[in-house]
KEZANU-989529 format. One line per field, with one value per residue (C-alpha): residue in three letters; x, y, z; residue number from 1. Coordinates in Angstrom, 3 decimals, decimal comma, m for minus. Layout:
<atoms>
residu	c(ALA|...)
xx	c(X|...)
yy	c(Y|...)
zz	c(Z|...)
num	c(NUM|...)
</atoms>
This chain:
<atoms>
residu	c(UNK|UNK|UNK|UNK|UNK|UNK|UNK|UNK|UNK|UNK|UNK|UNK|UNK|UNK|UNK|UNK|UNK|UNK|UNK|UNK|UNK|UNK|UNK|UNK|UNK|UNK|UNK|UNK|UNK|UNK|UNK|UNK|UNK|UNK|UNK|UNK|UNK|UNK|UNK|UNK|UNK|UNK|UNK|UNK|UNK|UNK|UNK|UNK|UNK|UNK|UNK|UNK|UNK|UNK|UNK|UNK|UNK|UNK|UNK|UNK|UNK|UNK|UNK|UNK|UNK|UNK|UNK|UNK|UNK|UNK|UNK|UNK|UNK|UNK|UNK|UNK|UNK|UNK|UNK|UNK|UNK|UNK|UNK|UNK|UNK|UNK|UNK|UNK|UNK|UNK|UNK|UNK|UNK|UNK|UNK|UNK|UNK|UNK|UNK|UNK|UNK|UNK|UNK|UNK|UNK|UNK|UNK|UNK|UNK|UNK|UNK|UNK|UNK|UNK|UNK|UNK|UNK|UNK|UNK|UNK|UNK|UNK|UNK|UNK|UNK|UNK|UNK|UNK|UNK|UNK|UNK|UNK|UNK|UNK|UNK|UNK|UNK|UNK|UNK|UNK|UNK|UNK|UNK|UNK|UNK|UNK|UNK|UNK|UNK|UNK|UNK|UNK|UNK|UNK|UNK|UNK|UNK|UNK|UNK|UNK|UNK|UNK|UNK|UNK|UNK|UNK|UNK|UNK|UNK|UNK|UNK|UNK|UNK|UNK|UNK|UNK|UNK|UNK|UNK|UNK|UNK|UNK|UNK|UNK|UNK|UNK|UNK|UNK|UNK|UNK|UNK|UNK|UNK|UNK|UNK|UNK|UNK|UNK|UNK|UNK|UNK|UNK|UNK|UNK|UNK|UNK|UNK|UNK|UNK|UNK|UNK|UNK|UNK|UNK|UNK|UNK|UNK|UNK|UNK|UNK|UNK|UNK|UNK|UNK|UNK|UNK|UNK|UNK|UNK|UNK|UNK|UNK|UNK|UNK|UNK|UNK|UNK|UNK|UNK|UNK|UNK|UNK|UNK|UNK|UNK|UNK|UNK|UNK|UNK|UNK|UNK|UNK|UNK|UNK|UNK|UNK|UNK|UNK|UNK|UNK|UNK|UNK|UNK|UNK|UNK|UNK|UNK|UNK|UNK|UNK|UNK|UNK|UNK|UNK|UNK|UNK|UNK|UNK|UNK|UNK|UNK|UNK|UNK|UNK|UNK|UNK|UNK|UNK|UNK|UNK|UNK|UNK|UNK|UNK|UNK|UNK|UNK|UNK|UNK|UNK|UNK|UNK|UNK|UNK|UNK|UNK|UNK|UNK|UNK|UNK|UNK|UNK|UNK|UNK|UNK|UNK|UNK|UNK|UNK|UNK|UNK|UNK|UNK|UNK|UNK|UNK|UNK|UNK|UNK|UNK|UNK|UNK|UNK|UNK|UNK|UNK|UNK|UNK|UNK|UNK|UNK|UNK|UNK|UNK|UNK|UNK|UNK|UNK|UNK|UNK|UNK|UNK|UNK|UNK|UNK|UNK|UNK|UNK|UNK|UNK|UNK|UNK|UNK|UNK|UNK|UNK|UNK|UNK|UNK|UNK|UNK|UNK|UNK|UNK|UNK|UNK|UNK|UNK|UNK|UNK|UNK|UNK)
xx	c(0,000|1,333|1,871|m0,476|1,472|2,023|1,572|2,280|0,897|0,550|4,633|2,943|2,424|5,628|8,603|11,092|14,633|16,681|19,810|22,351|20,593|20,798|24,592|25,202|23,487|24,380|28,267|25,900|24,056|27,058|30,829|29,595|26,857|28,625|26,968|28,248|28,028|30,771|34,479|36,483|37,687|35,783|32,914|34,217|34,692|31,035|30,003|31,717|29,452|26,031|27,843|28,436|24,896|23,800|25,887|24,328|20,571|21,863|23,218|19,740|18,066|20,863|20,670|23,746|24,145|23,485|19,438|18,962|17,181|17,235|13,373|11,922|9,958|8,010|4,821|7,366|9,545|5,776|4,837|7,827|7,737|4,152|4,443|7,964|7,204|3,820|3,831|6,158|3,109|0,036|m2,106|m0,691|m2,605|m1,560|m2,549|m2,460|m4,654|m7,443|m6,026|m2,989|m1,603|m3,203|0,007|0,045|m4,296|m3,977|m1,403|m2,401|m5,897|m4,655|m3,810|m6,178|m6,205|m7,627|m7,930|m7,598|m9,621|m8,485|m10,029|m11,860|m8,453|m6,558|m4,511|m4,246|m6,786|m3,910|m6,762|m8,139|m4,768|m4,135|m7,194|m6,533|m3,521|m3,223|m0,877|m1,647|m0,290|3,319|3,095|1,908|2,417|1,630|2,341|4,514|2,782|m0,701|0,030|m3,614|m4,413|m1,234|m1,896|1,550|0,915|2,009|4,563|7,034|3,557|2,795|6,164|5,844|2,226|4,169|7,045|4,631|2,651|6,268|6,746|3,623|4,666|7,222|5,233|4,211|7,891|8,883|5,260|5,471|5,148|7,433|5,928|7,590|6,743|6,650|6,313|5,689|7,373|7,184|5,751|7,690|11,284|11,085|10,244|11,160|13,334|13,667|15,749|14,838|16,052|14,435|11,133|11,286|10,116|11,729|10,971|10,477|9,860|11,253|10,511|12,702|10,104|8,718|11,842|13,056|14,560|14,112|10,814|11,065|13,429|13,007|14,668|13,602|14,934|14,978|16,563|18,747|17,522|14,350|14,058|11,582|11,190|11,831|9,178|11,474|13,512|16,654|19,133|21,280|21,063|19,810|20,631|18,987|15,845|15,858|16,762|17,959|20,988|21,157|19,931|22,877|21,514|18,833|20,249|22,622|19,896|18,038|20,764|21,075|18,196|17,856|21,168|19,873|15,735|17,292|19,760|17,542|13,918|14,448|14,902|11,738|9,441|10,501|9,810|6,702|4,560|3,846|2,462|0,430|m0,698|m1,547|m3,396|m5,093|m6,447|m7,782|m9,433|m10,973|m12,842|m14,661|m17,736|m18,622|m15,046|m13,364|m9,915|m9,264|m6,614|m4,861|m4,238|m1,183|m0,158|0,722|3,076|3,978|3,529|m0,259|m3,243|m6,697|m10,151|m13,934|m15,641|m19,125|m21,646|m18,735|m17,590|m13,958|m13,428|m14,870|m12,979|m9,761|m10,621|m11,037|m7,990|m5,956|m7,715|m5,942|m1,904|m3,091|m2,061|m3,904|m5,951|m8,678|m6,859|m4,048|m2,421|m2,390|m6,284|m6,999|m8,577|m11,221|m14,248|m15,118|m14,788|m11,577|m11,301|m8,852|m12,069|m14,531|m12,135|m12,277|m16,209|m17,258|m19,685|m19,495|m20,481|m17,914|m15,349|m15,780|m15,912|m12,353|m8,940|m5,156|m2,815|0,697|3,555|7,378|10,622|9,315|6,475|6,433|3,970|3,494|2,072|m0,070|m1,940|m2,769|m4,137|m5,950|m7,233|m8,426|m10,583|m11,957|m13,457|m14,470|m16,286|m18,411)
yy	c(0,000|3,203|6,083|9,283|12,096|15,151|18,116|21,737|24,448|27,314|29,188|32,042|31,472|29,642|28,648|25,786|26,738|26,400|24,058|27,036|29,054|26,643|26,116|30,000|29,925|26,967|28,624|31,160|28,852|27,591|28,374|32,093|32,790|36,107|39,555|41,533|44,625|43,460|44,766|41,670|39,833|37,281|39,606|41,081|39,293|37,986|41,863|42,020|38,520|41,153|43,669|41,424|40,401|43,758|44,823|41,800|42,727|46,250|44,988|43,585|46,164|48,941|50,520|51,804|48,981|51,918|51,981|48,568|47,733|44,025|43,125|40,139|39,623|42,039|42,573|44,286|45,732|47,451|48,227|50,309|51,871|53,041|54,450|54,828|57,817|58,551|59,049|62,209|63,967|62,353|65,921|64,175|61,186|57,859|57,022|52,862|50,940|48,346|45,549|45,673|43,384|43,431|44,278|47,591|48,216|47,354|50,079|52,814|52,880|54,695|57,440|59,625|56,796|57,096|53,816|53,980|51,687|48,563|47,936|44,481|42,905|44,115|46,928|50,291|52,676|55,448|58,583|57,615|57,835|60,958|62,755|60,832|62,036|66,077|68,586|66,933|63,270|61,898|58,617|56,200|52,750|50,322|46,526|45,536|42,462|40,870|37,767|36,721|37,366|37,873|41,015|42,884|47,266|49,397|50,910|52,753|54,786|55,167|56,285|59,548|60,309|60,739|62,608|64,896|65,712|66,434|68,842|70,370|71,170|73,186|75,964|75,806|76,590|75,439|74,806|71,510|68,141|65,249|62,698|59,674|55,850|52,586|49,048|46,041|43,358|40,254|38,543|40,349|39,177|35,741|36,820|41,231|43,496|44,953|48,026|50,979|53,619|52,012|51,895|55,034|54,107|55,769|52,685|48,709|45,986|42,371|38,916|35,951|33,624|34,292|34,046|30,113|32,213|31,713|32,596|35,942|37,341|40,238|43,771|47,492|49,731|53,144|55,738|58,317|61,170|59,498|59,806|56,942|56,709|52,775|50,651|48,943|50,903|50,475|50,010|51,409|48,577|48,632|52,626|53,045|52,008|48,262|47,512|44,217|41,683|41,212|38,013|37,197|33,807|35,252|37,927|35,522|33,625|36,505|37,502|34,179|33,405|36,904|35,942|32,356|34,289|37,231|34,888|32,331|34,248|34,793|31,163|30,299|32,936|30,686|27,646|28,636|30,220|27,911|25,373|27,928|28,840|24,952|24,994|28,511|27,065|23,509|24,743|27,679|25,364|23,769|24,297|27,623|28,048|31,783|33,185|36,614|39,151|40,550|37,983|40,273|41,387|38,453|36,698|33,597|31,686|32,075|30,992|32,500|30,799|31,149|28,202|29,325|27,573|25,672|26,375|26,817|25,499|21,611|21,979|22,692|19,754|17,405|18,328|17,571|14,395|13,360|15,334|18,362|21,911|24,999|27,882|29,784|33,192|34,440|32,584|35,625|36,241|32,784|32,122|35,558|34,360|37,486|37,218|38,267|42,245|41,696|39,842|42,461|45,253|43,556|43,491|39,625|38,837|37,755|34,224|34,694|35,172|32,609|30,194|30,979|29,132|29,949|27,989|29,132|27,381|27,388|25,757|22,424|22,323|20,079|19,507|16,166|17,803|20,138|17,775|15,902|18,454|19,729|16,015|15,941|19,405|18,069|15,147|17,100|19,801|17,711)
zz	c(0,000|m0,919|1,561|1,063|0,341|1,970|0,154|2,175|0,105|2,623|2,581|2,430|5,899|6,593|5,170|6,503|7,406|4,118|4,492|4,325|6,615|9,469|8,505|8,811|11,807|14,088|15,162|16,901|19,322|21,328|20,414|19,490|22,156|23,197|23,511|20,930|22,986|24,952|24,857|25,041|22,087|21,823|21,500|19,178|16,826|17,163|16,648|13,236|12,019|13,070|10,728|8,194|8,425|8,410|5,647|3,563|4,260|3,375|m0,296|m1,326|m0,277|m2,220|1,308|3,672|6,298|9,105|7,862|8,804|11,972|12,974|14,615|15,801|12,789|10,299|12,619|14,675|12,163|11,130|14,435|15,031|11,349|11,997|16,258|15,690|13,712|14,703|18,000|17,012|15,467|17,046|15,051|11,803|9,862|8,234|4,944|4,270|2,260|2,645|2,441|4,908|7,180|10,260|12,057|9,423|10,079|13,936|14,894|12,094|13,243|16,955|15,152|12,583|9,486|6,090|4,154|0,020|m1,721|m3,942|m7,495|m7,940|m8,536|m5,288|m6,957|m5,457|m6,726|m7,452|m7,405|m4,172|m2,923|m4,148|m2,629|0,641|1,301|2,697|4,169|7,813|6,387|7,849|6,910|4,244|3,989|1,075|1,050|m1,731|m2,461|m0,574|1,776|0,731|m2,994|m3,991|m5,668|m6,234|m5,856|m8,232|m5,683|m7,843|m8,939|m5,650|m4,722|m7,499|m6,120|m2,477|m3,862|m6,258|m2,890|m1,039|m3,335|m2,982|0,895|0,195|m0,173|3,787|4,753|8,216|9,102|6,983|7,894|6,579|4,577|4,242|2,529|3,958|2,828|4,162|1,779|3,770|0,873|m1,340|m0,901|m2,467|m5,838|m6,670|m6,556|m3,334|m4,069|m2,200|m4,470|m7,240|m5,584|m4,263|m0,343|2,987|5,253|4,651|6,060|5,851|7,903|7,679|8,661|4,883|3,138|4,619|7,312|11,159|12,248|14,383|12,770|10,695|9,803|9,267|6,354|7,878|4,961|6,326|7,832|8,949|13,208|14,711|18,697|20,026|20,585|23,597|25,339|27,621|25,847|23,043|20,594|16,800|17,084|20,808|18,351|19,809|23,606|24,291|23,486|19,854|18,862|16,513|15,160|13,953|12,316|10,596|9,282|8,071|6,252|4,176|3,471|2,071|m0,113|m1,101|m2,068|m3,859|m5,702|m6,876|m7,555|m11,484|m11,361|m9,021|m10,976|m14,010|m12,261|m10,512|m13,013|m15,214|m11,897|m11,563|m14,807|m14,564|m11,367|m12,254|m15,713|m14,360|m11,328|m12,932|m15,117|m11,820|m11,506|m9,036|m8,934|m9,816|m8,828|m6,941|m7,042|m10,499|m12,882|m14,365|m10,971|m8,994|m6,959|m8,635|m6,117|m4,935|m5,920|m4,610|m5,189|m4,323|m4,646|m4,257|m1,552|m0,518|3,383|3,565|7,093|6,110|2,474|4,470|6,639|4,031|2,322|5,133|5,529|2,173|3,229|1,545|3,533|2,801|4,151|4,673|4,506|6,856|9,232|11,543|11,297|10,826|14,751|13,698|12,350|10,574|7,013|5,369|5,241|2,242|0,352|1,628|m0,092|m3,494|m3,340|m2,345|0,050|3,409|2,089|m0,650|1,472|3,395|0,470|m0,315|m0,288|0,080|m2,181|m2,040|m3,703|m2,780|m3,314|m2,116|m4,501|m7,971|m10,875|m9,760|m6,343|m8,415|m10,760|m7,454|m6,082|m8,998|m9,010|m5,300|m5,586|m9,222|m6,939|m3,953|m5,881|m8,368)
num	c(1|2|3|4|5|6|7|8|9|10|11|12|13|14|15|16|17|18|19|20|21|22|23|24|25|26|27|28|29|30|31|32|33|34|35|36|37|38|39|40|41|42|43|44|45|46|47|48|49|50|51|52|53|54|55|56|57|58|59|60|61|62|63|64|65|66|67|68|69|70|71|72|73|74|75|76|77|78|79|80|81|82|83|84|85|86|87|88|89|90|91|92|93|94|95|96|97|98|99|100|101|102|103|104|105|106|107|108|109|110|111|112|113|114|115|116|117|118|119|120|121|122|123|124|125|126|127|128|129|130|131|132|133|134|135|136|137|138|139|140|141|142|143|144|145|146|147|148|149|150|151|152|153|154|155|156|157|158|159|160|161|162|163|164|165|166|167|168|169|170|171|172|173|174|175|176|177|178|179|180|181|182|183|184|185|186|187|188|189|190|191|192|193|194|195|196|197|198|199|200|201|202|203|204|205|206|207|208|209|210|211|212|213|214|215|216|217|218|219|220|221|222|223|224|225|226|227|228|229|230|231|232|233|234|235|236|237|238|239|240|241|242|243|244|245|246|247|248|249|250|251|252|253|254|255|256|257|258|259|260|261|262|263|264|265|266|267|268|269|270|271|272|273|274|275|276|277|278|279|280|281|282|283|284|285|286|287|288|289|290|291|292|293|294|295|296|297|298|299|300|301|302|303|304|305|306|307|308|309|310|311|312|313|314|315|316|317|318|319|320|321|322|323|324|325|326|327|328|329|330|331|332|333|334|335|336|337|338|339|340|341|342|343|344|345|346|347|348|349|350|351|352|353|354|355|356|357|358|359|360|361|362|363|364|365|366|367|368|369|370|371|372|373|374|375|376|377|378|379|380|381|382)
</atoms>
C-alpha cells in the first residue's frame, strides 16, 4: 500500500529553514553565544558577524548597512515603522490601504487613518490615494505584495504620487510636515526586486520567517535622515531604536536566506509560473469556482479561489484528511471568524469570502504535487 502524500501548500504562511541558513546559523548557538556589545575579544569578533549580516541585508536592499534595523519579525519591524514615527506627530494622519496586514491596520488605526480603496483585482486605486492624502499626512504605507491574494501594488507609482505631494509642501515653509513611505514586503522578498532607491520608499519591512529564514526574525529599512522613537527601550542597541541583546543567530539567518531568495527568484518565478498557470487554468474550469486578485499582478507563487456555496473550514478539513495543507486566509487572522477584510475590499460577500482558499507554492512544490491536487478538488467539488 502506498503512503499518502504530503503536500504543504501554505509558505505564504511559513517557510522551513533552508539548508544554508541553518549552517550560517548553528556557530551562533554555542561556540559564538557572546553579547556583541561586549568589549572583550571574543565579542568582538562575534560583533563584526552582526555587521556582516547587516551589511548583507543592506546589499539587497541597495541601502547603507546603518538603515537597517534588525526586529523580531516584520509585525514588529511594522509596528515600530508606523508608532515609531507617529507618536512624534500624534495631530498628523496615516494614509495605508485596505487591504494591509493586520500588524500595518492594527497600529495605524490609533492614530487619525484614512484607508484607500483597492479595485476588484486588489490593486491600489492610485486617485483615491491621491485625494486621501493632505498637508496633515506623515506617513503612508503600502504593502509591496498581498500575503492573501497575492496582488503585487504598483509601488514605484505610488512612490511619485508621495514625492509629487512632497513637493507640494514646500510651499508651507517650516510649518510643513514630513511625509515619508513605507512598505511592508514580507511577501515580497522571495520573488522582486527589493531596491529601495528604485522603488522610491523611505521605510520597509522584511521577515525571515517568509523568506526560509528563522521565524522571528526580521529587519527594518529606515533611509537616512528618517528619526523613529523605540518601541522597547533600555538600551542602546539597533541605534537606541531596539533595547535588548542582539539576537545574533537570527540575524545571521536573516541575512542568508535573504542571499539564497534574492539569488535564486528569477529562477523560481521561471519555475513557478507555469504550476500555476496549470493549477489557475484547471481549477478555474470547476464548476462555481473563480480566482481573486490581479491575474497580471501576482506573486507567482499564490493561488486565490472562491468556490461558491462551498464552506472553507470543512474543504480545508477534508484536504488535510488526504496530506493536503492549505488555508482559509491568513495565518495571523486565521482564529477571527469574521470574514476576510482583504475579500470584503475587493467586493465579495461575506459568504464569498468565506468560500475561499489559500494555495501558495514554494521551493518544495512540484507539478506532480499540483496535478494531485488539482485532481483531489476536481473530486471534492463535483
Amino acid at each position: 500500500m502506498s503512503k499518502q502524500p504530503i503536500i504543504y501548500l501554505d509558505y505564504a504562511a511559513a517557510t522551513p529553514l533552508d539548508a544554508k541558513v541553518l549552517a550560517a546559523m548553528q556557530p551562533y548557538f554555542v561556540d559564538g553565544f557572546y553579547n556583541p556589545s561586549a568589549t572583550y575579544s571574543a565579542a568582538r569578533e562575534v560583533s563584526k558577524s552582526l555587521a556582516g549580516a547587516r551589511s548583507q541585508v543592506a546589499h539587497w536592499l541597495g541601502a547603507r548597512p546603518s538603515e537597517i534595523i534588525f526586529t523580531a519579525g516584520g509585525s514588529e519591524a511594522n509596528n515600530l515603522a508606523i508608532h515609531g514615527l507617529m507618536r512624534q506627530y500624534p495631530e498628523g494622519n496615516i494614509v495605508i490601504s485596505s487591504i494591509e496586514h493586520e500588524s500595518i491596520s492594527v497600529p495605524a488605526h490609533r492614530y487619525d487613518c484614512r484607508q484607500v480603496a483597492v479595485k476588484s483585482d486588489g490593486r491600489l486605486d492610485l486617485d483615491d490615494l491621491n485625494s486621501k492624502i493632505d498637508d496633515n499626512t506623515v506617513l503612508v504605507s503600502i504593502m509591496y505584495a498581498n500575503n492573501e491574494i497575492g496582488t503585487i501594488q504598483p509601488l514605484r507609482d505610488v512612490s511619485k504620487t508621495v514625492a509629487a505631494k512632497r513637493s507640494e509642501r514646500q510651499n508651507l515653509g517650516s510649518k510643513a510636515k514630513p511625509l515619508y513611505l513605507h512598505t511592508d514586503a514580507c511577501q515580497a522578498a522571495n520573488y522582486l526586486d527589493l531596491h529601495v532607491a528604485r522603488l522610491g520608499v523611505d521605510l520597509m519591512t522584511i521577515n525571515g520567517g517568509k523568506i526560509y529564514g528563522p521565524k522571528q526574525s526580521g529587519a527594518l529599512y529606515i533611509k537616512a535622515g528618517v528619526e523613529l522613537l523605540p518601541l522597547i527601550e533600555g538600551g542602546g542597541q539597533e541605534r537606541g531604536l531596539r533595547a535588548g541583546t542582539e539576537n545574533l543567530a537570527s540575524a545571521v539567518g536573516l541575512a542568508a536566506a535573504l542571499d539564497v531568495a534574492q539569488d535564486m527568484r528569477h529562477q523560481e518565478i521561471d519555475r513557478l509560473k507555469p504550476l500555476q498557470k496549470q493549477f489557475i487554468d484547471a481549477v478555474g474550469k470547476l464548476p462555481g469556482v473563480s480566482v481573486n486578485g490581479s491575474q497580471k499582478y501576482r506573486l507567482p507563487n499564490n493561488v486565490h479561489l472562491t468556490l461558491e456555496d462551498r464552506d472553507n473550514e470543512r474543504l480545508l478539513t477534508q484536504l488535510d484528511e488526504v496530506g493536503i495543507m492549505a488555508a482559509a486566509g491568513s495565518a495571523c487572522s486565521a482564529s477571527n471568524e469574521q470574514p476576510s477584510h482583504v475579500l470584503s475590499a475587493l467586493g465579495l460577500s461575506k459568504s464569498q469570502a468565506q468560500s475561499s482558499l489559500r494555495f501558495t507554492m514554494g521551493r518544495g512544490t512540484n507539478q506532480a504535487m499540483i496535478k494531485h491536487v488539482i485532481q483531489v478538488l476536481s473530486k471534492l467539488l463535483h
